[in-house]
LOLO-375392 format. One record per residue: residue in three letters; residue number from 1; x, y, z of N, C-alpha, C in turn. Coordinates in pm, whole numbers, plus 50000, padded with zeros to 5 digits. Last residue first. Example, Ala and Ser with C-alpha at 12.3 -4.5 7.8 and 13.67 -1.06 7.14 Angstrom:
2
["SER",2,[51285,49775,50708],[51367,49894,50714],[51290,50003,50787]]
["ALA",1,[51319,49431,50780],[51230,49550,50780],[51320,49670,50780]]
***
This chain:
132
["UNK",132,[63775,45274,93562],[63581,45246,93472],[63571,45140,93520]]
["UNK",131,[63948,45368,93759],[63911,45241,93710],[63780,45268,93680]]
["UNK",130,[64144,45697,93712],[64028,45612,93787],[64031,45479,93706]]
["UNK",129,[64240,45912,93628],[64290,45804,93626],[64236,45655,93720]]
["UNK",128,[64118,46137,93557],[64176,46112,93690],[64272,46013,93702]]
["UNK",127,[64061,46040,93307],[64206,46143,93311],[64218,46175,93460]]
["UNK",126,[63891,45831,93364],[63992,45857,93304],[64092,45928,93311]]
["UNK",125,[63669,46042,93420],[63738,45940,93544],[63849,45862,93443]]
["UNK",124,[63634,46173,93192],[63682,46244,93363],[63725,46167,93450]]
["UNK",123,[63529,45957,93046],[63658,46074,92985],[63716,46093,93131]]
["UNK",122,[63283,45883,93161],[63427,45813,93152],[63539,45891,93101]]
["UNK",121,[63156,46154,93123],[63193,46096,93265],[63307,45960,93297]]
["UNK",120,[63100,46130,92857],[63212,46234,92898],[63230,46157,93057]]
["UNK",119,[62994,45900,92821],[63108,45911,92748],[63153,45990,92831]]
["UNK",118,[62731,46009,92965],[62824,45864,92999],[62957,45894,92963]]
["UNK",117,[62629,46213,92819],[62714,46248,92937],[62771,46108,92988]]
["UNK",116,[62716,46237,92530],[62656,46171,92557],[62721,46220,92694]]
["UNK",115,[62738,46442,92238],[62644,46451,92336],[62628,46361,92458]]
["UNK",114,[62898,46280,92079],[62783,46259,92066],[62705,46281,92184]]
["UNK",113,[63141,46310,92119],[63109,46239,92231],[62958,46236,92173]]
["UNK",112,[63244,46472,91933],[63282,46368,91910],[63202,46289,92020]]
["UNK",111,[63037,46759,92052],[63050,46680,91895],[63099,46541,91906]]
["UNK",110,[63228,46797,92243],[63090,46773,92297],[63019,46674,92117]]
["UNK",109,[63462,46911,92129],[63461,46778,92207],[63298,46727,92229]]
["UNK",108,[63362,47087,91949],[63441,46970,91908],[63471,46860,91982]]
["UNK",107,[63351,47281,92163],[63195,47248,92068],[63231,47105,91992]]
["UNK",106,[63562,47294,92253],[63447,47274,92369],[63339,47194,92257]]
["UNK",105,[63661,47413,92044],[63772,47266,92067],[63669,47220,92207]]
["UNK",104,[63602,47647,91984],[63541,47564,91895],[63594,47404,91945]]
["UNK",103,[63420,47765,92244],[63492,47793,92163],[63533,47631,92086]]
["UNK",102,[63013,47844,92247],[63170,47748,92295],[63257,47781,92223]]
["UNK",101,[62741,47993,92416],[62831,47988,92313],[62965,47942,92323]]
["UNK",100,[62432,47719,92498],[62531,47842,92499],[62617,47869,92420]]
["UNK",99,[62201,47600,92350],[62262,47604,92492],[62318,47715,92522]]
["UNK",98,[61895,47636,92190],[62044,47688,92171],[62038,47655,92301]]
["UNK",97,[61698,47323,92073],[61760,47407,92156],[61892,47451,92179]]
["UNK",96,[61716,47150,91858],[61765,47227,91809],[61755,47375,91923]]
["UNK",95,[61649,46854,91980],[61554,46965,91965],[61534,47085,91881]]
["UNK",94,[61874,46685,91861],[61763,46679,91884],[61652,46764,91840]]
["UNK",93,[62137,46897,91927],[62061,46839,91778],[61920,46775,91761]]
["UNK",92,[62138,47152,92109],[62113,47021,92106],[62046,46974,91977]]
["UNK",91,[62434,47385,92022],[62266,47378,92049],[62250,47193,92025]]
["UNK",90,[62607,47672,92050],[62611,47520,92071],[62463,47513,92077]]
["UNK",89,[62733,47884,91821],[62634,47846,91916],[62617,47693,91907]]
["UNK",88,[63104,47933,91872],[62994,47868,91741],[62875,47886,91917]]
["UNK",87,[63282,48274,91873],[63201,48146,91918],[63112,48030,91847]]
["UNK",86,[63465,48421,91584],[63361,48419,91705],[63346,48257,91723]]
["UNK",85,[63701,48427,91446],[63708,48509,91549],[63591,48507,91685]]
["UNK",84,[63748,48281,91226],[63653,48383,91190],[63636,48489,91341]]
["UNK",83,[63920,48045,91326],[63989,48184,91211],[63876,48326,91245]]
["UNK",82,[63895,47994,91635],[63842,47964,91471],[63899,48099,91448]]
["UNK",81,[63940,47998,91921],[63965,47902,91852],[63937,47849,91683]]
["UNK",80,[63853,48176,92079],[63715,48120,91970],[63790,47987,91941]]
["UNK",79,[63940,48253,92376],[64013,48234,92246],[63876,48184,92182]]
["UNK",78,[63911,48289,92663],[63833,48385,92521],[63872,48427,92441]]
["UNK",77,[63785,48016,92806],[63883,48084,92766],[63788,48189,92654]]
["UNK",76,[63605,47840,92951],[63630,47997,93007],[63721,48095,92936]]
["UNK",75,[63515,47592,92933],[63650,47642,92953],[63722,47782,92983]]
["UNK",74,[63241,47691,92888],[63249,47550,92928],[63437,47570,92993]]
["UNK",73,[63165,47891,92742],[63098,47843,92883],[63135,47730,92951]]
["UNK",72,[63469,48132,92630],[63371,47948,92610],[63306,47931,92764]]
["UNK",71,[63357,48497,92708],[63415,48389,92670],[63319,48258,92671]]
["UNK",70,[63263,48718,92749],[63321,48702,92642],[63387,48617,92636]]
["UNK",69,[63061,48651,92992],[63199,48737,92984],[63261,48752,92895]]
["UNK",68,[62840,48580,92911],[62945,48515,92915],[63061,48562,92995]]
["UNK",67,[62669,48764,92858],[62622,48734,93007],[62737,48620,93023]]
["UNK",66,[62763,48846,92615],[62788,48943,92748],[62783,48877,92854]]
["UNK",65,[62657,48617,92481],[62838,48634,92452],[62877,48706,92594]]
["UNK",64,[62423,48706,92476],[62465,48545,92559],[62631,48582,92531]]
["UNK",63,[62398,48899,92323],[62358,48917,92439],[62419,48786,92520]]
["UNK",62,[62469,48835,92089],[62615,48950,92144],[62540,48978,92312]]
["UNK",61,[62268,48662,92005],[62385,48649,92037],[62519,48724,92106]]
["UNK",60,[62059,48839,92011],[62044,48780,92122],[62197,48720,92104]]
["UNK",59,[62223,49040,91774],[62164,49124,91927],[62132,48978,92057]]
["UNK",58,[62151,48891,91602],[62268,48924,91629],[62288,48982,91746]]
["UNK",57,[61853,48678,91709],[61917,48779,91621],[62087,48781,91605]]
["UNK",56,[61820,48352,91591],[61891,48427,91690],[61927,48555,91592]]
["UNK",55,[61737,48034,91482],[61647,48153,91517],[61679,48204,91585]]
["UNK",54,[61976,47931,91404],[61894,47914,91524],[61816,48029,91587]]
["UNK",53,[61962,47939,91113],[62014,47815,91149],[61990,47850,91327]]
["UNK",52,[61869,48210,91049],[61840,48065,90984],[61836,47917,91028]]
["UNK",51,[61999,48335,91197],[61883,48354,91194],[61802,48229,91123]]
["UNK",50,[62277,48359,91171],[62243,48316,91306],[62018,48261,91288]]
["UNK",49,[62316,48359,90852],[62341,48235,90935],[62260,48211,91091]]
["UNK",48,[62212,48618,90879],[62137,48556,90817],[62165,48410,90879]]
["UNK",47,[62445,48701,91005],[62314,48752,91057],[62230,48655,91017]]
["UNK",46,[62622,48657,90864],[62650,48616,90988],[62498,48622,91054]]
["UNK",45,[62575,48798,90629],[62590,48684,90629],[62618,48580,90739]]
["UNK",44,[62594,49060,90750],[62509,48982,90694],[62469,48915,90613]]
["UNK",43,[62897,49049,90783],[62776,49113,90862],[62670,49009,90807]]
["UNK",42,[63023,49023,90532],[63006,48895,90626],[62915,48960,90710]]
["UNK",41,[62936,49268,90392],[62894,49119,90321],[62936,49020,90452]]
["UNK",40,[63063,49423,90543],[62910,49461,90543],[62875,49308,90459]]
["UNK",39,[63332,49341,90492],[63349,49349,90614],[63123,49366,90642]]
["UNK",38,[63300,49409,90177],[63360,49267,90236],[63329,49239,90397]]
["UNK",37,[63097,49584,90072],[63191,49600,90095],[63223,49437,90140]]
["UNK",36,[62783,49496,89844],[62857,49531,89979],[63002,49513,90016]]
["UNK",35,[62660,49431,89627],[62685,49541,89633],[62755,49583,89729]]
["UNK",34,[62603,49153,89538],[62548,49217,89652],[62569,49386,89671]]
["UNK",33,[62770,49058,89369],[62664,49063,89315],[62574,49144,89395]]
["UNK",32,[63037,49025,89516],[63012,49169,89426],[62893,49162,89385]]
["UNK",31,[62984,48824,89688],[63032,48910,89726],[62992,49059,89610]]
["UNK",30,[62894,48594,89505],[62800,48660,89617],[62849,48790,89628]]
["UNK",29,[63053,48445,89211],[63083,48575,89338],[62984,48600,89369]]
["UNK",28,[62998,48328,88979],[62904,48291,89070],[62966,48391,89264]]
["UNK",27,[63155,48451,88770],[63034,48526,88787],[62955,48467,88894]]
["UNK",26,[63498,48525,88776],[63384,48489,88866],[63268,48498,88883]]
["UNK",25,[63559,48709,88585],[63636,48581,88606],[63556,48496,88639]]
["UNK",24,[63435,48935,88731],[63427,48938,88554],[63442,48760,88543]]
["UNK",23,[63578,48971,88959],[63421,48960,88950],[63388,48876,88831]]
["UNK",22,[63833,49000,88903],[63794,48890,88943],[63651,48877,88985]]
["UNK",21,[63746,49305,88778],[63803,49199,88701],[63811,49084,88777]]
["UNK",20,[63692,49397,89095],[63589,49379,88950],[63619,49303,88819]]
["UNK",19,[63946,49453,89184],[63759,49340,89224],[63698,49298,89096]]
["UNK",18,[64073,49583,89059],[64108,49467,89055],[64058,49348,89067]]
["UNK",17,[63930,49857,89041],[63934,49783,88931],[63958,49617,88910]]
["UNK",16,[63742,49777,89346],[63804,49853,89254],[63839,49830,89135]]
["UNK",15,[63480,49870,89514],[63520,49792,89407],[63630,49850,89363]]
["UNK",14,[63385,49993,89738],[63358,49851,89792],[63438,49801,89680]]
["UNK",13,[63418,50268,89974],[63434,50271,89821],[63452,50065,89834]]
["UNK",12,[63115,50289,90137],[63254,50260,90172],[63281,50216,89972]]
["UNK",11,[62871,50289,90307],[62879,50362,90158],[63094,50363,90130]]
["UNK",10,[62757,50073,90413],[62813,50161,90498],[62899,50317,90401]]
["UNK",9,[62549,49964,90221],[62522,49954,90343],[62630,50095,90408]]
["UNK",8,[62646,49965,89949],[62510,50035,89936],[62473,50023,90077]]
["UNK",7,[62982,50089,89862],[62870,50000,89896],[62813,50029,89976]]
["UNK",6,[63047,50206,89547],[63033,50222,89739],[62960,50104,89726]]
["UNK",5,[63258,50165,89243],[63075,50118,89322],[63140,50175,89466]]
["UNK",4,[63525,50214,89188],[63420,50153,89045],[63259,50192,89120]]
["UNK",3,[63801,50396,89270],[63669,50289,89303],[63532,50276,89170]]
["UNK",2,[64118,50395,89133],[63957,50434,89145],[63869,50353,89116]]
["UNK",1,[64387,50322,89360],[64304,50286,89247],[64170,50357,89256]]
***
């Protein structure tokens, strides 16, 4: 098909006819209002997320990911466990200090426990099978 627009970050043909008629459909689309390919529209939109929501470049995140090994800090695995492929940053709701980066069933347990290290310390003596 012939491309309609590049897009204005990696100059990549970004529209084609078929986009653009579900543009037409869709006028509250981010995606085509931006001008950016799909793969340069989550870029930064990932960026903006990290930056918004815990004052982190993309650079201090791909820096805590390294000093990870590329993996959950907590289970070690270096499955994400999410469609989107990356880590969530874990951070204390409180303060909104970042901890580290978890895969999502680490960040989901620490979530249902409400943070609490009691809870988790009965979890562990539990699945020892200990007497609380």
């Amino acid at each position: 098909m012939e491309a309609l627009r590049k897009c204005t970050e990696c100059g990549t043909e970004a529209y084609t006819r078929e986009e653009l008629d579900d543009f037409i459909k869709n006028q509250e689309c981010t995606y085509n209002r931006s001008n950016l390919c799909k793969p340069c529209h989550s870029l930064r939109m990932r960026k903006n997320h990290l930056k918004r929501k815990y004052n982190l470049t993309l650079m201090d995140y791909e820096h805590m990911l390294l000093t990870q090994d590329n993996k959950c800090y907590i289970c070690r695995s270096d499955d994400t466990k999410r469609p989107s492929g990356v880590f969530v940053v874990d951070h204390c709701h409180t303060t909104g200090k970042v901890r580290h980066l978890l895969c999502d069933d680490c960040n989901l347990m620490l979530g249902k426990a409400h943070d609490n290290v009691q809870t988790l310390q009965a979890a562990i003596k539990y699945l020892k099978g200990e007497i609380l």
